[in-house]
LUMLOFI-365175 format. One record per atom (N, C-alpha, C): residue in three letters; x, y, z. Coordinates in steps of 0.1 Angstrom, whole numbers. Layout:
[ALA [X Y Z]]
...
***
This chain:
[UNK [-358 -1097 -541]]
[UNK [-347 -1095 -550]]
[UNK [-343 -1108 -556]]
[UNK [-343 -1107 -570]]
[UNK [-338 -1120 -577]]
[UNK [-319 -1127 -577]]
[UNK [-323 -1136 -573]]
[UNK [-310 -1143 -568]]
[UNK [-305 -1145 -583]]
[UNK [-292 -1140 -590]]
[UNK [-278 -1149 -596]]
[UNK [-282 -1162 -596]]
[UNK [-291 -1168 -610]]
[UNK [-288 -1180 -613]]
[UNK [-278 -1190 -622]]
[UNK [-268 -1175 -621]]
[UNK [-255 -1183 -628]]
[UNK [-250 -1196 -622]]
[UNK [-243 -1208 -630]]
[UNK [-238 -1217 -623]]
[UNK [-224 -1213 -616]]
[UNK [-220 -1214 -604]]
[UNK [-211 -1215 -595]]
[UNK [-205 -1227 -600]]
[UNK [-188 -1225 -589]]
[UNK [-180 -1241 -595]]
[UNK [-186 -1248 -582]]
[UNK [-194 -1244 -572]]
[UNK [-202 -1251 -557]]
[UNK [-215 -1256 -560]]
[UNK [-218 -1254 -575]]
[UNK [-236 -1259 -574]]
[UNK [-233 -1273 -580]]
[UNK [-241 -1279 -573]]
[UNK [-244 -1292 -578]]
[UNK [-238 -1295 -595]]
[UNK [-249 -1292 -600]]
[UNK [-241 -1294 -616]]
[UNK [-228 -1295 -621]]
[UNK [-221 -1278 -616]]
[UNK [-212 -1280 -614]]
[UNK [-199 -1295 -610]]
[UNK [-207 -1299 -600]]
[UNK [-201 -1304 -590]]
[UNK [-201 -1319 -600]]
[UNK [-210 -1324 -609]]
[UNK [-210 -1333 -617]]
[UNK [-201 -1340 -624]]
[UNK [-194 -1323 -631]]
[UNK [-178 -1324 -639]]
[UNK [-167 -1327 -636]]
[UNK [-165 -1337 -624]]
[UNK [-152 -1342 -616]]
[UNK [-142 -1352 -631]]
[UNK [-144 -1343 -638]]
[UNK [-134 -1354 -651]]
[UNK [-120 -1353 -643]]
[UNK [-112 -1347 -636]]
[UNK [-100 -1352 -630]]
[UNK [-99 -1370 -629]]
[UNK [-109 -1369 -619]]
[UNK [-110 -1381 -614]]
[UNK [-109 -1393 -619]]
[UNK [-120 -1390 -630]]
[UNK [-119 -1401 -642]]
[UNK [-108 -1402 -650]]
[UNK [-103 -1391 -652]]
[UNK [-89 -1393 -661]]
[UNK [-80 -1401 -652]]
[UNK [-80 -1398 -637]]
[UNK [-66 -1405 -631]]
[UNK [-76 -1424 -631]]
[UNK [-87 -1422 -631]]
[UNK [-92 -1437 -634]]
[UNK [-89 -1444 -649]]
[UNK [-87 -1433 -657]]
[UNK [-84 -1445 -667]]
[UNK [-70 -1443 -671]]
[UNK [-62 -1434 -669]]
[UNK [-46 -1443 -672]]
[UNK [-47 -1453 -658]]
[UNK [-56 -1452 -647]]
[UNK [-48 -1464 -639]]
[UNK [-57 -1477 -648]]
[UNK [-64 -1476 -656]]
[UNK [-72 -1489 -660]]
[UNK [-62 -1492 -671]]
[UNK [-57 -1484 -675]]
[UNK [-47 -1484 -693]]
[UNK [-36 -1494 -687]]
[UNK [-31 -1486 -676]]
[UNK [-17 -1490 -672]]
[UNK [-17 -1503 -663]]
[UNK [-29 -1508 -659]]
[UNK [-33 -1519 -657]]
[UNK [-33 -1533 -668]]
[UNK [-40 -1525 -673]]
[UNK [-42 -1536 -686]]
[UNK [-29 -1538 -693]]
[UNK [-16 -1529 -694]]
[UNK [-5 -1532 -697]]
[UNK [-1 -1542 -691]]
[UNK [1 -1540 -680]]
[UNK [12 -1549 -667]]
[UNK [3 -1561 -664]]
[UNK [-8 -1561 -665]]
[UNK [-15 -1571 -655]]
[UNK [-11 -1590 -667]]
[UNK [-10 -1596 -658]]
[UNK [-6 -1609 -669]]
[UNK [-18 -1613 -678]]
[UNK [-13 -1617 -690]]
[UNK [-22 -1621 -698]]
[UNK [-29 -1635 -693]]
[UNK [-36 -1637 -686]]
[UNK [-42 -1646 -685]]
[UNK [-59 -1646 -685]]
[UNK [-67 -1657 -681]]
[UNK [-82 -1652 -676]]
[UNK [-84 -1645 -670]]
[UNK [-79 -1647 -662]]
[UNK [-81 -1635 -645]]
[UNK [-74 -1618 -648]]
[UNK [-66 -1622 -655]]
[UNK [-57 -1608 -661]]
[UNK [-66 -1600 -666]]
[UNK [-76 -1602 -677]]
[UNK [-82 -1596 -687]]
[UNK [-97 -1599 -680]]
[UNK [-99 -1604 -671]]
[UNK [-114 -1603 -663]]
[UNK [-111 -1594 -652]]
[UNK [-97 -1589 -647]]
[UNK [-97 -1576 -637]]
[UNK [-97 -1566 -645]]
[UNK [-90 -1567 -656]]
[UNK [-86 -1553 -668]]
[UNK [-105 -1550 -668]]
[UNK [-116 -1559 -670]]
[UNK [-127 -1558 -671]]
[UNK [-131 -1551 -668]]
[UNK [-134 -1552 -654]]
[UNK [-136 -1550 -637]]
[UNK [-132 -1535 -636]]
[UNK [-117 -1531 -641]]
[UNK [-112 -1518 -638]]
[UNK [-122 -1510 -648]]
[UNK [-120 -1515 -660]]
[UNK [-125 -1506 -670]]
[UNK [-139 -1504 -662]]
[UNK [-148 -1514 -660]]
[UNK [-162 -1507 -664]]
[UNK [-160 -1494 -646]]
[UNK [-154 -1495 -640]]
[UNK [-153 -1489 -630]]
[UNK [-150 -1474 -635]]
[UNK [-144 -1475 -643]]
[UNK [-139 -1462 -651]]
[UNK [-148 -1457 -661]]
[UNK [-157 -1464 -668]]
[UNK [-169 -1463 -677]]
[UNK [-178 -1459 -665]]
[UNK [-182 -1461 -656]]
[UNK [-192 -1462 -651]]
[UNK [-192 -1444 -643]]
[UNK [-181 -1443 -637]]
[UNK [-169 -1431 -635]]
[UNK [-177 -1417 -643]]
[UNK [-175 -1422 -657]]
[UNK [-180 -1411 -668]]
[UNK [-195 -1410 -667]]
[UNK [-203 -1423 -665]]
[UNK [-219 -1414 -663]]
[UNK [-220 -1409 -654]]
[UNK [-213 -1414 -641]]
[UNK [-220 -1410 -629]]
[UNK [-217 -1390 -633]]
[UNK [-205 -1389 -637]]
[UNK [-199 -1376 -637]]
[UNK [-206 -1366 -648]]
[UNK [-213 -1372 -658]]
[UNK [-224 -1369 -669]]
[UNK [-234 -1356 -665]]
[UNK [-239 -1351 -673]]
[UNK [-250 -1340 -669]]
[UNK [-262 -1343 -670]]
[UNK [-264 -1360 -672]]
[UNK [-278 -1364 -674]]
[UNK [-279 -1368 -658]]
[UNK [-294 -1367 -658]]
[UNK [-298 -1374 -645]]
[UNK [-314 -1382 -651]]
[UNK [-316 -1389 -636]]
[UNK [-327 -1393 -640]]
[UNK [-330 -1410 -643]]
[UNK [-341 -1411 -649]]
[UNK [-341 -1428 -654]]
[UNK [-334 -1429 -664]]
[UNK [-328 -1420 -675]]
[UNK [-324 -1425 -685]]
[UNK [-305 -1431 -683]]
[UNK [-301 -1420 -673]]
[UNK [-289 -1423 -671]]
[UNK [-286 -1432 -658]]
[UNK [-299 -1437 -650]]
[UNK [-300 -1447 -641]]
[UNK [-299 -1462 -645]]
[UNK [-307 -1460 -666]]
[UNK [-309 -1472 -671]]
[UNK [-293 -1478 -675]]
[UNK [-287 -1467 -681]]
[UNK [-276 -1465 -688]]
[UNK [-265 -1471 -680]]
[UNK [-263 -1472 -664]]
[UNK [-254 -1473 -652]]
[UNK [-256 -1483 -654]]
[UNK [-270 -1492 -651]]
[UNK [-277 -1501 -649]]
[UNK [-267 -1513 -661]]
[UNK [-270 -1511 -671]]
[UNK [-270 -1515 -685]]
[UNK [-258 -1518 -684]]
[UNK [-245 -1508 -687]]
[UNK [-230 -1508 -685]]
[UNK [-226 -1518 -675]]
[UNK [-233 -1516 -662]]
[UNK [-229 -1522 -650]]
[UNK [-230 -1542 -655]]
[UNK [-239 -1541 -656]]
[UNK [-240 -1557 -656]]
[UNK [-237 -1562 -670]]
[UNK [-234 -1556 -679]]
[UNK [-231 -1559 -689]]
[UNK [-214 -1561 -689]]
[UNK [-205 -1552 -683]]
[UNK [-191 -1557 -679]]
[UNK [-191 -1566 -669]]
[UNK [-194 -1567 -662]]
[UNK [-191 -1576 -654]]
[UNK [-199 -1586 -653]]
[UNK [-210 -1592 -665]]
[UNK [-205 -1602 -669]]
[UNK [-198 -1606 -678]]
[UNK [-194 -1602 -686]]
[UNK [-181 -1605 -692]]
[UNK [-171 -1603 -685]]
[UNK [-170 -1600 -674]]
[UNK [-158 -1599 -667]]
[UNK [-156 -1616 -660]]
[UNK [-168 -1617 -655]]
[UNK [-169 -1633 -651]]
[UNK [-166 -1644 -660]]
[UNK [-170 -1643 -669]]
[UNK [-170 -1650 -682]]
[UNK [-159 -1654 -685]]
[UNK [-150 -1642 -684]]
[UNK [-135 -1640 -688]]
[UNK [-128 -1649 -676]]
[UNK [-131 -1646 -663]]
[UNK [-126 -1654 -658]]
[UNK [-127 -1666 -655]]
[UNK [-136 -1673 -656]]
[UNK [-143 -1682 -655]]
[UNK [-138 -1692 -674]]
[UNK [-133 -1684 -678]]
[UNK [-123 -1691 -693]]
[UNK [-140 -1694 -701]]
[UNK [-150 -1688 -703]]
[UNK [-160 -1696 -706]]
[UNK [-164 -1688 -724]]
[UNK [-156 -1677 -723]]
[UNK [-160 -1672 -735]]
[UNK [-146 -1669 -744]]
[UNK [-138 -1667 -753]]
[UNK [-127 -1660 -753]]
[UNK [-126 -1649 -754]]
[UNK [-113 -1640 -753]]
[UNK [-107 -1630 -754]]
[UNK [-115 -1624 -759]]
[UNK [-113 -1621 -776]]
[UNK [-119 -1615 -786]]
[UNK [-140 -1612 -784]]
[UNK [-147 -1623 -774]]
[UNK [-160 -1621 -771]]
[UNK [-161 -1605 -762]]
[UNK [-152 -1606 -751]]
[UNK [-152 -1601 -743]]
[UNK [-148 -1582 -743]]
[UNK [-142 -1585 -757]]
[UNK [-131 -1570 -766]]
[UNK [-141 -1568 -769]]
[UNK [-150 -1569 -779]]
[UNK [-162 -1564 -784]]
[UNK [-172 -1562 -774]]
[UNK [-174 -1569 -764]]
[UNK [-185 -1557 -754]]
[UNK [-182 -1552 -750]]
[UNK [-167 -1550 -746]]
[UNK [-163 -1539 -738]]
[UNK [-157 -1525 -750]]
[UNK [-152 -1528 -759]]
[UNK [-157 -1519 -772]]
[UNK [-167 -1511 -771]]
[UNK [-181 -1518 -771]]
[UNK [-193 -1514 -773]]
[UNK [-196 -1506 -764]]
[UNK [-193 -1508 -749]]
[UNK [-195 -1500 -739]]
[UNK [-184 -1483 -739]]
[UNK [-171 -1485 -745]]
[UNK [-162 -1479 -743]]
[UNK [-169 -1468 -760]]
[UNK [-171 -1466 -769]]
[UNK [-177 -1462 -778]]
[UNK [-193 -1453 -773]]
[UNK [-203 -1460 -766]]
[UNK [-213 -1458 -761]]
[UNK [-210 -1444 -750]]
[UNK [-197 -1452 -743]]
[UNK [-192 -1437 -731]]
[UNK [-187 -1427 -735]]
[UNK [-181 -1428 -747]]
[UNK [-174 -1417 -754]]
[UNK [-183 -1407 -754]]
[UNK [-196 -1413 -759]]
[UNK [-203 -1403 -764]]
[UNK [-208 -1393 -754]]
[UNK [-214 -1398 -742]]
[UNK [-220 -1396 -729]]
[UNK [-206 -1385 -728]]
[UNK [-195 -1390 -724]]
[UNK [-181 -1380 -723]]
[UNK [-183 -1367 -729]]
[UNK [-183 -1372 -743]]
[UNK [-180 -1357 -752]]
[UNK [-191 -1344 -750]]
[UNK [-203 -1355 -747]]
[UNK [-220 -1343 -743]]
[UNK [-215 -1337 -731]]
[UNK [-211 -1344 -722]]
[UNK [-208 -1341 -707]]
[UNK [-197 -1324 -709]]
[UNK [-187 -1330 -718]]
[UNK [-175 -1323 -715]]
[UNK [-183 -1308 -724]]
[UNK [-187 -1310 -737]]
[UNK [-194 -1302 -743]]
[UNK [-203 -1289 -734]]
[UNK [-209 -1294 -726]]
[UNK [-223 -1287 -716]]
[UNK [-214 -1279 -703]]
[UNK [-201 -1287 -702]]
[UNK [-197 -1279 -693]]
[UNK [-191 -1266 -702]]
[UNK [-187 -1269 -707]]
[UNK [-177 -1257 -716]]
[UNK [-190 -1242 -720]]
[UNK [-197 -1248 -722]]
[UNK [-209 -1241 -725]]
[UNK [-214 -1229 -712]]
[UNK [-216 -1238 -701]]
[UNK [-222 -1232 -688]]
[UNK [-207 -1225 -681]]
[UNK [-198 -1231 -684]]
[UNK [-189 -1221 -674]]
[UNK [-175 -1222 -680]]
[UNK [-174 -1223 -700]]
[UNK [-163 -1223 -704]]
[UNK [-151 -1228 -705]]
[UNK [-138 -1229 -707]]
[UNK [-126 -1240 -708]]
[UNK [-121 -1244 -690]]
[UNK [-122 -1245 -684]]
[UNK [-119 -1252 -672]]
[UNK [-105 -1265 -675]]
[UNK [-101 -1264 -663]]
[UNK [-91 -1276 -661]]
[UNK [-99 -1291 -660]]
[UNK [-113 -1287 -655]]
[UNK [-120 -1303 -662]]
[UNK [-121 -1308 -671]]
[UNK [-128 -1293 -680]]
[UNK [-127 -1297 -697]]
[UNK [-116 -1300 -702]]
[UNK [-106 -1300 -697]]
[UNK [-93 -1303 -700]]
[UNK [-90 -1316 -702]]
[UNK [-92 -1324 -690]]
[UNK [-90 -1338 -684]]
[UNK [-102 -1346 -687]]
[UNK [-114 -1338 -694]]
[UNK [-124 -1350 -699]]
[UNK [-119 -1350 -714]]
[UNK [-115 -1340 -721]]
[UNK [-108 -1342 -733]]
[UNK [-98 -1351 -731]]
[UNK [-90 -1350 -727]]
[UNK [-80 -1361 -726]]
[UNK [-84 -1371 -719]]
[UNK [-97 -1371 -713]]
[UNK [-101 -1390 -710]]
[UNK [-104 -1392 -720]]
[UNK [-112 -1385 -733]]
[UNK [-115 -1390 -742]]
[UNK [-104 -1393 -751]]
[UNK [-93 -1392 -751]]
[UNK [-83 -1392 -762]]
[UNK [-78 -1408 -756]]
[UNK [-75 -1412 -744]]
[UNK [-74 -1418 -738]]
[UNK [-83 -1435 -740]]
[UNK [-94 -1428 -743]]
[UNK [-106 -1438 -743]]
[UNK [-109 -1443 -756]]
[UNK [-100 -1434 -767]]
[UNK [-103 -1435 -778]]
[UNK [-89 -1450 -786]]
[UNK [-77 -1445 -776]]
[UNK [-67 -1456 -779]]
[UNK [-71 -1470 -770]]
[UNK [-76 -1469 -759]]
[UNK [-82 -1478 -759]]
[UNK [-91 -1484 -762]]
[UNK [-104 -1481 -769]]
[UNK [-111 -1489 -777]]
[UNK [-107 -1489 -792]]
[UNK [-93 -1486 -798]]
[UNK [-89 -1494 -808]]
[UNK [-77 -1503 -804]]
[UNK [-69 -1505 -793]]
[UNK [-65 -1517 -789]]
[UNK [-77 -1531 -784]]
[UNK [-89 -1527 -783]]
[UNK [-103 -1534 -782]]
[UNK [-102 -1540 -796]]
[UNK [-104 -1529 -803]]
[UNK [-106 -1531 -815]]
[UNK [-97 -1544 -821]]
[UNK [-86 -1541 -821]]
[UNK [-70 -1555 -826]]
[UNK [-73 -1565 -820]]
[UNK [-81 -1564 -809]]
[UNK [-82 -1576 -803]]
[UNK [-89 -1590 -808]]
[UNK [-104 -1583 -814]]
[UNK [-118 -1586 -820]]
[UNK [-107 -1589 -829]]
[UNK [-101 -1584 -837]]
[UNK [-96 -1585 -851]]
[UNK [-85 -1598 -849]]
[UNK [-72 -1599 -846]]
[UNK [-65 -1609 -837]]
[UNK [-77 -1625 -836]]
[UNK [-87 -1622 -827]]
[UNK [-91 -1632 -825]]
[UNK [-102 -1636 -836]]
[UNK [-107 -1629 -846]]
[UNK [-113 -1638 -858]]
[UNK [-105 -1636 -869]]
[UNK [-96 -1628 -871]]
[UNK [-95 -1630 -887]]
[UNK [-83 -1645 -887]]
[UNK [-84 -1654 -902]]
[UNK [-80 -1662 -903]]
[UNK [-61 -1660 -905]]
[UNK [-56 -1648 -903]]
[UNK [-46 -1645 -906]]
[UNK [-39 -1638 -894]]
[UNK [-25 -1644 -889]]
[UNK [-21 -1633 -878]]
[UNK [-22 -1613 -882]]
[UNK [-25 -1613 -874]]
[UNK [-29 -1602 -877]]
[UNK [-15 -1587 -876]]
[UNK [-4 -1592 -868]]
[UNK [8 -1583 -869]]
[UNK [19 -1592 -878]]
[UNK [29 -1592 -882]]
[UNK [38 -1593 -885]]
[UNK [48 -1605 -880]]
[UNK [49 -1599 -866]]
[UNK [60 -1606 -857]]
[UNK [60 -1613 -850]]
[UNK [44 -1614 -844]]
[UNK [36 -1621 -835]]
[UNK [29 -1631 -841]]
[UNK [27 -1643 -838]]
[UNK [11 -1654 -841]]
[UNK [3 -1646 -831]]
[UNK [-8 -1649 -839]]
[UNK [-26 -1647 -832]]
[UNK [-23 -1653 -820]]
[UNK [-19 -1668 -818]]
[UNK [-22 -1673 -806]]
[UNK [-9 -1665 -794]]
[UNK [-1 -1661 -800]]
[UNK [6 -1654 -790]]
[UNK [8 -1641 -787]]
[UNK [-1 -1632 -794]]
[UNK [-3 -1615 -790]]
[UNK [-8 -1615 -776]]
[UNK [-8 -1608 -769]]
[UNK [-8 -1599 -754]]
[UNK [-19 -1594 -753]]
[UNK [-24 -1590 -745]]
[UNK [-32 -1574 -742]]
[UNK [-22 -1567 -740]]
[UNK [-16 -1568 -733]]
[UNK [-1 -1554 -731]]
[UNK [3 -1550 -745]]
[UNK [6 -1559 -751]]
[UNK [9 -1561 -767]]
[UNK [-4 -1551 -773]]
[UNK [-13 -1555 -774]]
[UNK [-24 -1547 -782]]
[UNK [-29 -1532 -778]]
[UNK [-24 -1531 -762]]
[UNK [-25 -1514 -757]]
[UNK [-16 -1508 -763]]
[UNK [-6 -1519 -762]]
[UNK [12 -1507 -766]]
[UNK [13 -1506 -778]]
[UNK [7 -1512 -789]]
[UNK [10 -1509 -801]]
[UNK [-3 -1500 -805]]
[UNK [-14 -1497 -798]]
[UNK [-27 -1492 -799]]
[UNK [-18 -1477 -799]]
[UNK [-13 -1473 -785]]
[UNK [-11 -1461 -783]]
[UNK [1 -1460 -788]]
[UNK [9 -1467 -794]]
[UNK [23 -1455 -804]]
[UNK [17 -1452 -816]]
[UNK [7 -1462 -818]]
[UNK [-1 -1460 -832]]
[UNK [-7 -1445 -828]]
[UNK [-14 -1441 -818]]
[UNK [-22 -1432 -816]]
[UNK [-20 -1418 -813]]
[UNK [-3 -1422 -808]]
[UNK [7 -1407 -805]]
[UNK [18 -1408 -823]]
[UNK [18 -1413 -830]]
[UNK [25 -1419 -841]]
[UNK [38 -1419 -838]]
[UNK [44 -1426 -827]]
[UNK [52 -1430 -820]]
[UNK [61 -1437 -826]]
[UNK [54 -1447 -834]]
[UNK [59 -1455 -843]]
[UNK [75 -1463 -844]]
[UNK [75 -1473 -826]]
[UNK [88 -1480 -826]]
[UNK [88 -1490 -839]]
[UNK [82 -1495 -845]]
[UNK [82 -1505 -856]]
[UNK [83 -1518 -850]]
[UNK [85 -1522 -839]]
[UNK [88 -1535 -835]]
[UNK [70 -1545 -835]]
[UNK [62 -1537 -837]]
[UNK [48 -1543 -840]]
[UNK [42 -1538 -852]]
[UNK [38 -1543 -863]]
[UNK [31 -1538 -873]]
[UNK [27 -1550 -876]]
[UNK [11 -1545 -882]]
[UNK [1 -1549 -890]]
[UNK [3 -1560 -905]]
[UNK [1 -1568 -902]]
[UNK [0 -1581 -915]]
[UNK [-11 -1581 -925]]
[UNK [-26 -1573 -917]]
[UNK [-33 -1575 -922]]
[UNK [-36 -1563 -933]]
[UNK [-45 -1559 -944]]
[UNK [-49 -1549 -951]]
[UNK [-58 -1542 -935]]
[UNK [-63 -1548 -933]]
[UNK [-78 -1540 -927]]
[UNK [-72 -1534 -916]]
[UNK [-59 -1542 -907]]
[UNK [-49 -1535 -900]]
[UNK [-42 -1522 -907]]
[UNK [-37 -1523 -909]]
[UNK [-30 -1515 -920]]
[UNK [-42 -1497 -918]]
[UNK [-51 -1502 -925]]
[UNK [-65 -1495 -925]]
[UNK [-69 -1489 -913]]
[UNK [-67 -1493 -904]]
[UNK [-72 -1493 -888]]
[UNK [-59 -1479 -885]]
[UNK [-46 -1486 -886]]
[UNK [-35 -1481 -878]]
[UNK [-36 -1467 -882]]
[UNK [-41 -1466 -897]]
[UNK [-39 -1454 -905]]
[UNK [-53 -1441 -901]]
[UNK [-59 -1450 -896]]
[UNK [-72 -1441 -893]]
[UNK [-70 -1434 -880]]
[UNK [-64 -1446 -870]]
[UNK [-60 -1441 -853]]
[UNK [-49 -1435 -853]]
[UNK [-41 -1433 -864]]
[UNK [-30 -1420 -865]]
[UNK [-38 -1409 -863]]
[UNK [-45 -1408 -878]]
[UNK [-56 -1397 -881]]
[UNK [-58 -1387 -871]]
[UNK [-68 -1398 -869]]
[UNK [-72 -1392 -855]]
[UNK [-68 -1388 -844]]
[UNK [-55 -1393 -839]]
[UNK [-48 -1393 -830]]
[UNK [-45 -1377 -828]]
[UNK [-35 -1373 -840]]
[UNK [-28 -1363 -844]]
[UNK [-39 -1352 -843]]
[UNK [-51 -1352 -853]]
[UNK [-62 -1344 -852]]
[UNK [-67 -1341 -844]]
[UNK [-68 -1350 -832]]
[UNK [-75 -1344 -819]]
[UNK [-65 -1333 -807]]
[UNK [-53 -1344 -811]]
[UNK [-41 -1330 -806]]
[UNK [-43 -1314 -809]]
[UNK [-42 -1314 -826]]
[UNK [-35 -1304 -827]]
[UNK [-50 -1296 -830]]
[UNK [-64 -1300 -827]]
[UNK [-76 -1293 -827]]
[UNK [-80 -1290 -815]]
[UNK [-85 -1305 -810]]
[UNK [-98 -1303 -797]]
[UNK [-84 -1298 -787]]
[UNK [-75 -1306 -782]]
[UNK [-64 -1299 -772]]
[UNK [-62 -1288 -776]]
[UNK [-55 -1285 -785]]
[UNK [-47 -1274 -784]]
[UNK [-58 -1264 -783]]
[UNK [-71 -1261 -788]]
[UNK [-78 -1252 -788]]
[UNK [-82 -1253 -771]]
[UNK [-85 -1261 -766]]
[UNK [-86 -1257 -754]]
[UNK [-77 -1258 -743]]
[UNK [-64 -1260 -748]]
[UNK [-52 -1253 -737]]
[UNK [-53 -1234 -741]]
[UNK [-54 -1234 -754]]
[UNK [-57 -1217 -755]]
[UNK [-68 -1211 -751]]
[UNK [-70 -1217 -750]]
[UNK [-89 -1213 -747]]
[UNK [-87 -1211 -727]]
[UNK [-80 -1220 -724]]
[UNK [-84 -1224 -708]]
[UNK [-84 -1210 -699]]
[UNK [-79 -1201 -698]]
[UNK [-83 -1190 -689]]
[UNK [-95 -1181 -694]]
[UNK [-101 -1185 -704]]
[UNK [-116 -1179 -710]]
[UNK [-128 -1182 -707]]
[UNK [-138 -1173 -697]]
[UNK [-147 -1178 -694]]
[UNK [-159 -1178 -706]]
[UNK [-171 -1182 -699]]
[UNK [-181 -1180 -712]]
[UNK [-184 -1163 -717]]
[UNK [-182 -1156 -706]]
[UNK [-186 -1144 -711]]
[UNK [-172 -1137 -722]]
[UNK [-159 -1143 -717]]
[UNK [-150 -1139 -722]]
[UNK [-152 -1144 -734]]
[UNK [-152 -1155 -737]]
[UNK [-151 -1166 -752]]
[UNK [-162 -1160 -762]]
[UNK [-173 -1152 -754]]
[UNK [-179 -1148 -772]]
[UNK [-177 -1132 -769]]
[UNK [-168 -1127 -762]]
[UNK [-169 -1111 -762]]
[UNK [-172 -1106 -774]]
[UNK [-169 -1091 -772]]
[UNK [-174 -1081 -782]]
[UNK [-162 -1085 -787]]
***
């Protein structure tokens, strides 16, 4: 007799989609990177946390194999060395924002296929829930990445209220994410045009992912696959 090769929430595969986990890993990496002091060592553990939380998202991925073994591989030594770097004062700030950018963009994507395949195999879940909002998550922090890179080369302070040499990483998350909820205390704004440009796009987005990808799948969440394309 042919065995039910529907996926269970007990089969392995399954068992892949732990996005809870990763979500509570990256507000603790967010909320890190706020508090932790601006210093070398400050922004070489914020490193350290992050790629732990990037790394989080492939293992939790639906890929297996060499490609997502290269991928771990890749991420892995690629933050931390820039994490060393950072501590070690050998590169600045701004070097270090850009590869971890790169990484934080590259996982997004891994995230969204991940979170996509589960919805697919077993419909809106409370994981798909919490890898959407890792991604919303992941997305304010790689454009506080973003201010950083920008902050550290453009020849112009880049906010208003602040000098370049004295913005924060706390500073560049906190104004990342009211920019991103359009929160908008005003005590940080943009000097630059291309700021300006940036802040206006991570509203965009911000708003758009709310009132789309969430909201469609808080309505969605008690819908299985068979339910979600009924008659």
């Amino acid at each position: 007799m042919a065995q039910d090769s529907t996926p269970t929430s007990a089969s392995p595969r399954f068992a892949r989609h732990r996005y809870g986990v990763v979500l509570a890993l990256t507000i603790l990496a967010v909320l890190f990177s706020i508090l932790a002091p601006d210093t070398p060592a400050g922004r070489g553990i914020a490193v350290l946390l992050q790629s732990t939380m990037l790394l989080a998202v492939i293992a939790t991925s639906r890929e297996r194999g060499t490609t997502r073994d290269l991928r771990v591989a890749l991420v892995l030594v690629t933050l931390v060395a820039l994490a060393v770097l950072l501590l070690l004062s050998v590169v600045p700030s701004w070097v270090g924002a850009a590869g971890t950018a790169a990484a934080v963009a590259a996982v997004l994507v891994v995230l969204t296929r991940g979170v996509v395949q589960l919805i697919r195999d077993h419909g809106v879940t409370i994981q798909a829930v919490a890898g959407a909002l890792t991604s919303y998550l992941l997305i304010g922090l790689l454009f506080a990445l973003v201010v950083r890179l920008l902050v550290g080369i453009a020849s112009h302070q880049y906010f208003e209220q602040v000098s370049s040499s004295a913005v924060t990483q706390s500073q560049e998350i906190y104004f990342s994410f009211t920019t991103l909820t359009t929160t908008g205390y005003g005590d940080l704004t943009p000097a630059l045009s291309v700021g300006r440009a940036l802040s206006v796009l991570e509203m965009l987005i911000g708003q758009i992912y709310l009132v789309t990808v969430i909201g469609l799948l808080i309505g969605n969440l008690r819908r299985g696959p068979a339910q979600s394309s009924g008659a």
